[in-house]
N, C-alpha and C positions, 0 to 999 in steps of 0.2 A: 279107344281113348276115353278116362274117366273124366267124364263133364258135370256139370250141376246146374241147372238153372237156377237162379233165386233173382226175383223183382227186374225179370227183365234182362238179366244182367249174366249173360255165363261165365263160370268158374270154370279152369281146368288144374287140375292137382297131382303130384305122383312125377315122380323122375319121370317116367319112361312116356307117360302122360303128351308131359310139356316138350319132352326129347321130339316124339312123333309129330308135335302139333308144329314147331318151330323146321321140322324136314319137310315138311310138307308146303309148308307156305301161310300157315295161318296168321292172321293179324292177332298181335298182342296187344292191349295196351299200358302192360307192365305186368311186373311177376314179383313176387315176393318170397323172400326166402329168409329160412330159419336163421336167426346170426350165429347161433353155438352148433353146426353142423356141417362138419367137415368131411368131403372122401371124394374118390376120383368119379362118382358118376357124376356128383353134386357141380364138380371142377369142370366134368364136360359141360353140364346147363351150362354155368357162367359164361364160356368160352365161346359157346355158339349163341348167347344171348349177344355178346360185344359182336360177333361177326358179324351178325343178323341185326347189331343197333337198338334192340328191345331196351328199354331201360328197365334196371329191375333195381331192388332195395332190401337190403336186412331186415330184418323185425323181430320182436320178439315171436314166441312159439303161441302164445293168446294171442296177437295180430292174425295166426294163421285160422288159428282155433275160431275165431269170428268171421272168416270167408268161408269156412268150411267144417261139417263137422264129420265130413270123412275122414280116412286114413289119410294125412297129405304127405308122408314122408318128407316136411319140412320145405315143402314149396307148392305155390299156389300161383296160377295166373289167370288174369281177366283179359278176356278178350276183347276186340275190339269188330264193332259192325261195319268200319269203314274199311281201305287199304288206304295206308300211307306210303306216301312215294317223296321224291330227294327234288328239291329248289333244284340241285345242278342239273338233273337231268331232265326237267323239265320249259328251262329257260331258252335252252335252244329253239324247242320248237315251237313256241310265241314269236318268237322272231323269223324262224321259218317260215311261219305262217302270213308274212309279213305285218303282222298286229304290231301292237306297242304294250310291251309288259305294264300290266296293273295289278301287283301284287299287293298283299297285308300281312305283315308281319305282328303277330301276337304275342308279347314279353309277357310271360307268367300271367294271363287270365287263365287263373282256375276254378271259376263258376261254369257251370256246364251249360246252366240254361241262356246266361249271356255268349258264349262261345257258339251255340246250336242260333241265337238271333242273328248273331255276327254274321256267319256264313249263309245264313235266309237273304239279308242285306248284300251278301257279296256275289250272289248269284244274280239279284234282282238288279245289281248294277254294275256288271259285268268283271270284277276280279276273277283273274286267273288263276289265282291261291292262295291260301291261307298258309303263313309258314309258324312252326309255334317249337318252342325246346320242347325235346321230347321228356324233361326233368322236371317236374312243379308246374305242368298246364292239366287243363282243362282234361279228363278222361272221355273219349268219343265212347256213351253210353246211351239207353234209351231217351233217358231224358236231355240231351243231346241232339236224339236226330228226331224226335216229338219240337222240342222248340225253333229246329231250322226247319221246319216243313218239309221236309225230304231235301234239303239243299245240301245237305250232307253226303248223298248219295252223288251230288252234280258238280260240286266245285272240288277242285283238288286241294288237298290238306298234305304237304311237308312237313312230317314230327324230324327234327332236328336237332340228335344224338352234341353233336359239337355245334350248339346254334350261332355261336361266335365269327365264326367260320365259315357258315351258309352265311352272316349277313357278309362279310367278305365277297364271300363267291357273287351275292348277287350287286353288291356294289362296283365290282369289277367288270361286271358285266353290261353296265353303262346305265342303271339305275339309280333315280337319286332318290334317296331317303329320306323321308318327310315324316318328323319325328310328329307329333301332334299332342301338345302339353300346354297347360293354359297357363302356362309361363311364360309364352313367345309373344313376342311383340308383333308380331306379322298374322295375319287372320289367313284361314285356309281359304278362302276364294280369290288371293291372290296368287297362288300357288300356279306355275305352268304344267298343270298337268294333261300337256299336250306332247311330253317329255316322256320318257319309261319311267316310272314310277311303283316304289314300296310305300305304303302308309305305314309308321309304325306307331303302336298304339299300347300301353302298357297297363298293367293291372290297376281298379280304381283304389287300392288300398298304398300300394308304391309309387303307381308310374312307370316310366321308364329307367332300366338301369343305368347308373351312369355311364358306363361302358359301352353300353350299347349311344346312348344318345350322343355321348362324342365324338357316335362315326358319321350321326346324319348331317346331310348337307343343310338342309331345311327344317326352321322350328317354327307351327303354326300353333294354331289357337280356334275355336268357333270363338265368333263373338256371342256375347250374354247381354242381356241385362238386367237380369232378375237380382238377388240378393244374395242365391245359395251361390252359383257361378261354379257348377258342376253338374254334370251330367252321368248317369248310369253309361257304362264303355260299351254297352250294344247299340244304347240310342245315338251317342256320339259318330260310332264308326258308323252305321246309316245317313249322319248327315256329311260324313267326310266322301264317303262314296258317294252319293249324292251328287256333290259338290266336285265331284272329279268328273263325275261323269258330263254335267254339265261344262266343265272345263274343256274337255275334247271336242264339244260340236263348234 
C-alpha cells in the first residue's frame, strides 16, 4: 500500500492504493479525486467509496499536487486515527444496557481543535457519542486527538453519510432534540434531561441549519451576562454537558 506520512497526518494515493485500503477496512477520512479523470478502475473507487460511506470530493489536479508529490494517478486519501461507526446501530444497545441515551449531535463544526475539546468534554461527562455529517465537519487528525486528550480514542463518533436521516433515526428512537442557540427563550438548566437526549449544537460561524433545527423539540440558551453573549462551541458544549449531567442526579 503506497502511504506518506507528512505532519502527523497520512496520505494514501494510487488506484490500487486506496482499492486495498478501503478492502481491508481501513478508516478514511475523505479522498480526493482528480475532476477531468475518467475510466472504470477510477468508477470502481467511487462506487465502493458510496458502499463503504467515505465521503470523497473532486478537485482540481494541484489540490492533488499539494497532498502529495508522488505519482497519485489522480486520487488521494487521508486517513483517519479513529473508526467511525453508524448512530443506528449503536442506539439499541444504550438502551439495552438499560442507560438513557446522551448523545451530541455536531452540525458542521469544522475546527478540529474545538471538535478534539468537544469530545474531551463528552467523555468527562458521560455522552455516548458524538454524531457529525460526514460532508463539511471537522477531519479526526492529530491535532484532533492532541486537543481531546485521548478522548477520541473513548467516546464513539458516528460520521453520518445522509446526516438528515440519522437525525431521523435517532429522533424516532425516542430522543428529544435539544437544539441550543442563544436565540431561545428557555435556558438549558431547565431542560428534563432525565429524558433520552441529543444536544445539538451548530458551527460558531452559522449555527444550526435550518432544517435540521426545525426537527428539534427543544430550543435552549446558557444564560450570559457579559456584553459579547457568545461563547467558543467547545466552551459551550462543556457547559451544556455539564448541565445535563447535573440534570440526571
Amino acid at each position: 500500500m503506497q502511504q506518506q506520512s507528512n505532519n502527523n497526518k497520512e496520505t494514501i494515493y494510487g488506484i490500487h492504493a486506496i482499492l486495498e485500503a478501503l478492502d481491508s477496512g481501513k478508516s478514511l477520512n475523505k479522498v480526493f479525486i482528480q475532476k477531468d479523470i475518467f475510466s472504470d478502475r477510477m468508477k470502481e473507487v467511487i462506487d465502493k467509496l458510496k458502499k463503504y460511506e467515505v465521503p470523497f470530493q473532486f478537485v482540481p489536479k494541484e489540490k492533488l499536487n499539494r497532498l502529495t508529490s508522488k505519482p497519485h494517478q489522480g486520487i488521494v486519501a487521508s486517513t483517519s486515527q479513529i473508526d467511525f461507526l453508524s448512530i443506528e446501530n449503536i442506539l439499541p444497545g444504550i438502551f439495552e444496557e438499560g442507560e438513557t441515551p446522551f448523545i451530541a449531535i455536531m452540525d458542521s463544526i469544522t475546527d478540529v481543535r474545538n471538535f478534539g475539546a468537544i469530545a474531551r468534554s463528552a467523555e468527562c461527562f458521560g455522552v455516548h457519542a458524538l454524531v457529525t455529517p460526514a460532508q463539511g465537519s471537522a477531519m479526526i487528525n492529530a491535532d484532533a486527538l492532541k486537543s481531546s486528550a485521548g478522548a477520541l480514542h473513548k467516546v464513539k463518533v458516528c460520521r453520518e453519510i445522509n446526516f438528515l436521516r440519522s437525525i431521523h433515526t435517532i429522533k424516532n428512537s425516542g430522543l428529544q432534540l435539544v437544539a441550543c442557540t442563544e436565540k431561545a427563550d428557555r435556558e438549558i438548566a431547565d431542560v428534563d434531561f432525565t429524558l433520552p437526549t441529543a444536544i445539538v449544537m451548530g458551527s460558531e460561524g452559522y449555527g444550526i441549519h435550518e432544517d435540521l433545527l426545525a426537527l428539534c423539540d427543544v430550543h435552549a440558551k446558557i444564560p450570559m451576562t457579559g456584553e459579547i453573549q457568545s461563547l467558543n462551541v467547545s466552551v459551550a458544549a462543556g457547559i451544556i454537558f455539564y448541565e445535563a449531567l447535573k440534570g440526571k442526579r
